[in-house]
C-alpha positions in Angstrom: -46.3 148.6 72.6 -42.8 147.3 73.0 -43.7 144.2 74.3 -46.5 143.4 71.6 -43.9 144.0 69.1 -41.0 141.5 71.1 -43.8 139.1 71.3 -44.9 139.1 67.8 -41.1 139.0 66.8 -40.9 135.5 69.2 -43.7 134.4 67.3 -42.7 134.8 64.2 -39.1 133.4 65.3 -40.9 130.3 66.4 -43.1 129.7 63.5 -40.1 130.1 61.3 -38.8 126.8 62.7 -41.8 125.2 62.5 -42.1 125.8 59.2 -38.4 124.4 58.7 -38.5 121.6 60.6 -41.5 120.3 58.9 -39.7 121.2 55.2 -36.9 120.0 56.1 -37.3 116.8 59.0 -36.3 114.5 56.7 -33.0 116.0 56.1 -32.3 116.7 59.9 -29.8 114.0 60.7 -26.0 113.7 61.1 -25.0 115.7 58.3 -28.1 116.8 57.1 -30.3 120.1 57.2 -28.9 121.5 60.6 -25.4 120.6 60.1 -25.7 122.3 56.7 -27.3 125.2 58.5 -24.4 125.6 61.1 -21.7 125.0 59.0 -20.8 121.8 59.9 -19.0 119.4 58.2 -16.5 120.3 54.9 -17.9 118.1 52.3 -21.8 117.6 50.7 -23.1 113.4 52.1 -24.6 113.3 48.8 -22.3 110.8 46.2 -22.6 111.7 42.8 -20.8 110.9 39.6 -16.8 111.1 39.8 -15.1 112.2 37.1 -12.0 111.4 35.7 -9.1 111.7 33.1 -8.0 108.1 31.4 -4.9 106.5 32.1 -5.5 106.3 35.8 -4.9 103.3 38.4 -7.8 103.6 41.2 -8.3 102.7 45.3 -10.5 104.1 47.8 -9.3 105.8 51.1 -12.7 105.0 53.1 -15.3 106.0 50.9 -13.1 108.5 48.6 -11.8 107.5 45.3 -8.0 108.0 45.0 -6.9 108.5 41.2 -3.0 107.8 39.8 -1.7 108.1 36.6 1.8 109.1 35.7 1.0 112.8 36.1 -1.1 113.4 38.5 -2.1 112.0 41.8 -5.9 112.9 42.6 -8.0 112.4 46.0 -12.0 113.3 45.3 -14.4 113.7 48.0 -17.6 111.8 48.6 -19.6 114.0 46.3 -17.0 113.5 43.5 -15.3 117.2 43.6 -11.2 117.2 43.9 -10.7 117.2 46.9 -6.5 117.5 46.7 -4.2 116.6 43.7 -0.3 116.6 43.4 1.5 116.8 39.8 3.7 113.7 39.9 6.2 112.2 37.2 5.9 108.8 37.8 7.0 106.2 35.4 5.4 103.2 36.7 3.0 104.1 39.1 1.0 102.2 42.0 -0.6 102.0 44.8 -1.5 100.6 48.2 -4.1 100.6 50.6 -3.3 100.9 54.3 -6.8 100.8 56.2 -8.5 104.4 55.3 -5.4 105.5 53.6 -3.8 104.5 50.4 0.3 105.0 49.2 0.9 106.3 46.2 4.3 105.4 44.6 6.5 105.2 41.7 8.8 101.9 41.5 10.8 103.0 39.4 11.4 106.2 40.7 11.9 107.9 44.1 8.4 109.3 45.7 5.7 108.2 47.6 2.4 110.4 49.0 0.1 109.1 52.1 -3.6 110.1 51.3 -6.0 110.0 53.6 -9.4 111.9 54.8 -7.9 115.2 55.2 -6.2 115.1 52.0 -2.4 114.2 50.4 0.8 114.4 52.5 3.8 116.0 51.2 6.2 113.8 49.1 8.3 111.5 50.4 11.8 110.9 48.4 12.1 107.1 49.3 12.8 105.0 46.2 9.8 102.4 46.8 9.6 98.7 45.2 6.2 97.7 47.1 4.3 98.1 50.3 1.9 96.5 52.0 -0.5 97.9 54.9 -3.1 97.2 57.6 -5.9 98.3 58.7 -5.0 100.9 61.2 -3.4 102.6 58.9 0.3 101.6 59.2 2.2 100.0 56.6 5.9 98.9 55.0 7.6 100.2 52.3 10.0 98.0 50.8 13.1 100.2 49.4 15.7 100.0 47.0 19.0 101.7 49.5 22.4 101.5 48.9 24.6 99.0 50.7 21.3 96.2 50.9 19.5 94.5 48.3 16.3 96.0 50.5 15.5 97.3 53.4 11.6 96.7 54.7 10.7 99.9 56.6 7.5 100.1 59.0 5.4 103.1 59.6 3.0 103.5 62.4 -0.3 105.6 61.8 0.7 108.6 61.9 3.7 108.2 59.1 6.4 107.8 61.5 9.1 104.9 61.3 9.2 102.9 63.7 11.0 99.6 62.8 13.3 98.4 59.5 14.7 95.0 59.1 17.6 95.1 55.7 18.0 92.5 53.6 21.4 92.2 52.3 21.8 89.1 50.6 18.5 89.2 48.6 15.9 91.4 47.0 12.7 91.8 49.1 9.7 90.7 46.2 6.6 90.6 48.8 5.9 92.2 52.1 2.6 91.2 55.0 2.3 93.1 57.9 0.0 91.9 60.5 -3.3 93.7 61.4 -1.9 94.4 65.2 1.5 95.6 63.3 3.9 93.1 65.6 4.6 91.2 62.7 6.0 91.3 59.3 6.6 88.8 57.2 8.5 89.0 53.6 9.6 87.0 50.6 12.5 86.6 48.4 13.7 84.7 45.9 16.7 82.5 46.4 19.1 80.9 43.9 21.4 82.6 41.7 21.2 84.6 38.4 20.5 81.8 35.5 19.7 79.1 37.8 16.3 77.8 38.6 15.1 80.2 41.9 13.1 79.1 44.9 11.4 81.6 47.5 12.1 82.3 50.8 10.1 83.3 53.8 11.0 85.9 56.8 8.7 85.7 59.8 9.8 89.2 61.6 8.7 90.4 65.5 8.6 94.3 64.6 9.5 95.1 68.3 12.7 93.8 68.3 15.5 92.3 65.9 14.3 88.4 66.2 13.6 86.2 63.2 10.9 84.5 64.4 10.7 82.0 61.9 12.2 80.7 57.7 10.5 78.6 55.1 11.0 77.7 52.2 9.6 76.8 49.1 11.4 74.9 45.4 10.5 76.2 41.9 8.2 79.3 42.8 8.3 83.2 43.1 5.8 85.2 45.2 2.8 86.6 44.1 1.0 87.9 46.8 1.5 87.8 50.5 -0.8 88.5 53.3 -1.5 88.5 56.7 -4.9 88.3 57.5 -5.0 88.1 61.0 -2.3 88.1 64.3 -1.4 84.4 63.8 -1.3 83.7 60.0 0.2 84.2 56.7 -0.1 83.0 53.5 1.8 83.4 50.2 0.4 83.3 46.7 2.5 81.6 44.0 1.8 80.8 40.4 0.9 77.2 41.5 -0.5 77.2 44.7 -1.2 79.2 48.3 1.2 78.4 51.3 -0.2 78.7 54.5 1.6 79.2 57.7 1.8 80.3 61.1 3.1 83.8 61.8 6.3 82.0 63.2 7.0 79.9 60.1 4.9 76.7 61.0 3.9 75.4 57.2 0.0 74.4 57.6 -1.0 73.4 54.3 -0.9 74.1 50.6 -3.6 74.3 48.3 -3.0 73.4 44.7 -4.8 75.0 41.3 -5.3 71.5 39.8 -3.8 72.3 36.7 -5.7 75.3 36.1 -3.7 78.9 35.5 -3.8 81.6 37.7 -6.0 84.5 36.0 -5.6 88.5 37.0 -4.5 89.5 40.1 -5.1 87.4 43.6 -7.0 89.5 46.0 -6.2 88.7 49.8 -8.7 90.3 52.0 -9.0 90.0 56.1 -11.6 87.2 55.4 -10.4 85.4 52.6 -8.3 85.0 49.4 -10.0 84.8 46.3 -8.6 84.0 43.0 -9.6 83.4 39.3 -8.4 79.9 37.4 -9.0 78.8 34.4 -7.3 76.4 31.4 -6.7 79.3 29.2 -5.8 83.5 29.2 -9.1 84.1 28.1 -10.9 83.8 30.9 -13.4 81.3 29.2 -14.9 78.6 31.7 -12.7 79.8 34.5 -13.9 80.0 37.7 -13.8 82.2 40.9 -12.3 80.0 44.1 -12.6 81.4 48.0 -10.3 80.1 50.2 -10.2 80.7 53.9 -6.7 81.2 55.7 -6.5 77.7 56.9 -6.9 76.3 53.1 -10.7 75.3 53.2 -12.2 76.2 50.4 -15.7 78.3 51.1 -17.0 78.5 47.7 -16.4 77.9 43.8 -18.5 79.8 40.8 -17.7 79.0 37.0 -17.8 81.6 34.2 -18.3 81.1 30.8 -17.0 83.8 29.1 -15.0 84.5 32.0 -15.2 87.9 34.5 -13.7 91.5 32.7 -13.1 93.0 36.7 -13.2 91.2 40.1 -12.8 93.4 43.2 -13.2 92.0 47.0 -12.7 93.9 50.6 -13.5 91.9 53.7 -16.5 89.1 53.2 -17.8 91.1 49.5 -16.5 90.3 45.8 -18.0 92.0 43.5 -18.1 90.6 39.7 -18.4 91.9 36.1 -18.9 89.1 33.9 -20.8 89.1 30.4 -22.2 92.8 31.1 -23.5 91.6 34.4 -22.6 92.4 37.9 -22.7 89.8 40.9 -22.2 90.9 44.2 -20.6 87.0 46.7 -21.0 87.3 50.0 -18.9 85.2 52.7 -22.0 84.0 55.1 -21.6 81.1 57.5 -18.4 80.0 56.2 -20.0 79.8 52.7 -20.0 82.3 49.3 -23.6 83.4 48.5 -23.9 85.0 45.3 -26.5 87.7 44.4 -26.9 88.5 40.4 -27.2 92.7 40.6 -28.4 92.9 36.9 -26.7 94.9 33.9 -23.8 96.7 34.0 -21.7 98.5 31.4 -18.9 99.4 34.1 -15.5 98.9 32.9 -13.9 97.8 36.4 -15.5 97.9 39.8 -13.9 98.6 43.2 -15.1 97.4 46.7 -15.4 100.0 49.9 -15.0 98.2 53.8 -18.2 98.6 54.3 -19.0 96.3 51.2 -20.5 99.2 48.6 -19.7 98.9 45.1 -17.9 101.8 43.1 -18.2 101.6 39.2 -15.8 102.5 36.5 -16.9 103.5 33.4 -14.7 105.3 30.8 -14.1 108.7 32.3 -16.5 108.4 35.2 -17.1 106.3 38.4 -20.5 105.8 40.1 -21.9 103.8 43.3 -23.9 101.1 42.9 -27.5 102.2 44.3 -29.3 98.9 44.0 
């Protein structure tokens, strides 16, 4: 009798999984059904709507939205829930993406948080002007320090310092740090108060005390700098982009043709792409690609020009007339493929090319 009865309690065991398995086979993947079942894993896969308070700057830490105002500091997991916050008093907030993690800072004030996966690092009382990152995660801060106009200070992956090079003839405006992290180049302006300024270059080797390389250029201030890869930099200006070689070696310039500089240039590891147009409108402007040795890899025209541009790696993403367009560097050439209607405020691009939305107090993935 004690047997029937283990045998029939096997059975039934066995036929329970059955059952689940067939229920729930779909969902038993990486993450899924049986991971759920076990406990693995902190946070839901599924991405739903993120909400948010107005006011807010954005970036994405891998997939997760990161959220700044001058309050609060905010770091949501995939399914959209708070994931970790920190009250801040920031008066002019910003931040920086550093691979799968983002700086928060306040230039004006004396703080700056490291975000990543598992959550927000404790503050860090550093008076911060800018940064700049790569993608394995280390970064520099440029700081405001007695006894130097500023000091450029490198941080490895793990949020330890590991070089500084102080600047104490000139305030640091622009920082690049290569994607291998053994070099850094930075930009200042030169000239005196009241006289007409010109920018300088610094081509750094982070693993020791060299200058590698200067250059100069008349009549501009930096914009944007950026290192795309171990042998290159470029520097935006309101005029033109500079390239070079991470040494100092000037290898071309590329003009605007008359045309203003619109928004914000976006240098990603594949290309720099920047918005011109005749007027601050936006109307009949036009979206240029560049590659890091100047070539230019495509061109699209607006009419009533775009209300948000985002880019990571070979994907720009577009919001222009209540329609979003996702470009797409293929072949040394920028495809573009028109995504429909949109009534997304701003957008933001992951590194694996998805699409977040920004709407007024929410933020979704595209699912097209």
């Amino acid at each position: 009798m004690r047997k029937l009865i283990t045998y029939l309690l096997m059975a039934a065991a066995v036929m329970t999984v059955v059952i689940l398995f067939v229920v729930y086979r779909d969902e038993i993947t990486e993450g899924g059904f049986i991971s759920r079942l076990f406990g693995g894993g902190s946070e839901s896969e599924e991405e739903g709507r993120i909400t948010f308070d107005e006011g807010n700057i954005f970036a994405l830490c891998g997939s997760r939205l990161v959220a700044l105002s001058k309050d609060r500091l905010v770091l949501y997991d995939r399914n959209g829930t708070e994931r970790d916050s920190r009250s801040v008093a920031f008066d002019s907030p910003a931040l920086t993406v550093a691979g799968d993690k983002v700086l928060a800072y306040d230039r004006d004030g004396q703080s700056v948080y490291a975000a990543d996966a598992d959550g927000i690092g404790n503050e860090e009382k550093i008076p911060v002007l800018n940064a700049a990152g790569n993608e394995r995660g280390e970064y520099v801060l440029v700081t405001d320090e007695i006894g130097y106009r500023s000091v450029a200070r490198l941080y490895d992956s793990k949020n330890r310092p590991r070089f500084q090079w102080k600047s104490g003839e000139r305030m640091i405006w622009a920082a690049s740090l290569s994607p291998s992290g053994r070099r850094m180049a930075v930009a200042a302006p030169t000239g005196e108060s009241g006289q007409t300024v010109g920018l300088r270059l610094t081509f750094l080797d982070t693993s020791s005390e060299e200058i590698l390389g200067e250059a100069e250029i008349p009549d501009e201030l930096p914009l944007a700098l950026a290192s795309p890869d171990n042998n290159h930099v470029c520097v935006i200006t309101e005029s033109g982009v500079s390239f070079y070689t991470d040494d100092g070696l000037a290898l071309g310039r590329t003009g605007y043709g008359g045309q203003t500089l619109l928004g914000t240039p976006i240098a990603t590891s594949e290309a720099v792409f920047l918005t011109l147009g005749r007027n601050t409108g936006g109307q009949y402007s036009q979206l240029i690609c560049l590659s890091y040795t100047g070539a230019e890899l495509g061109r699209v025209s607006f009419t009533e020009g775009p209300t948000a541009i985002a880019a990571e790696g070979r994907v720009c993403a577009v919001l222009e007339a209540g329609v979003l367009t996702r470009f797409t560097l293929d072949g040394g050439a920028l495809a573009a493929e028109e995504l429909g209607p949109c009534a997304a405020r701003g957008l933001l691009v992951s590194s694996d090319g998805r699409i977040l939305l920004l709407y007024s107090g929410y933020a979704e993935w595209y699912n097209g």
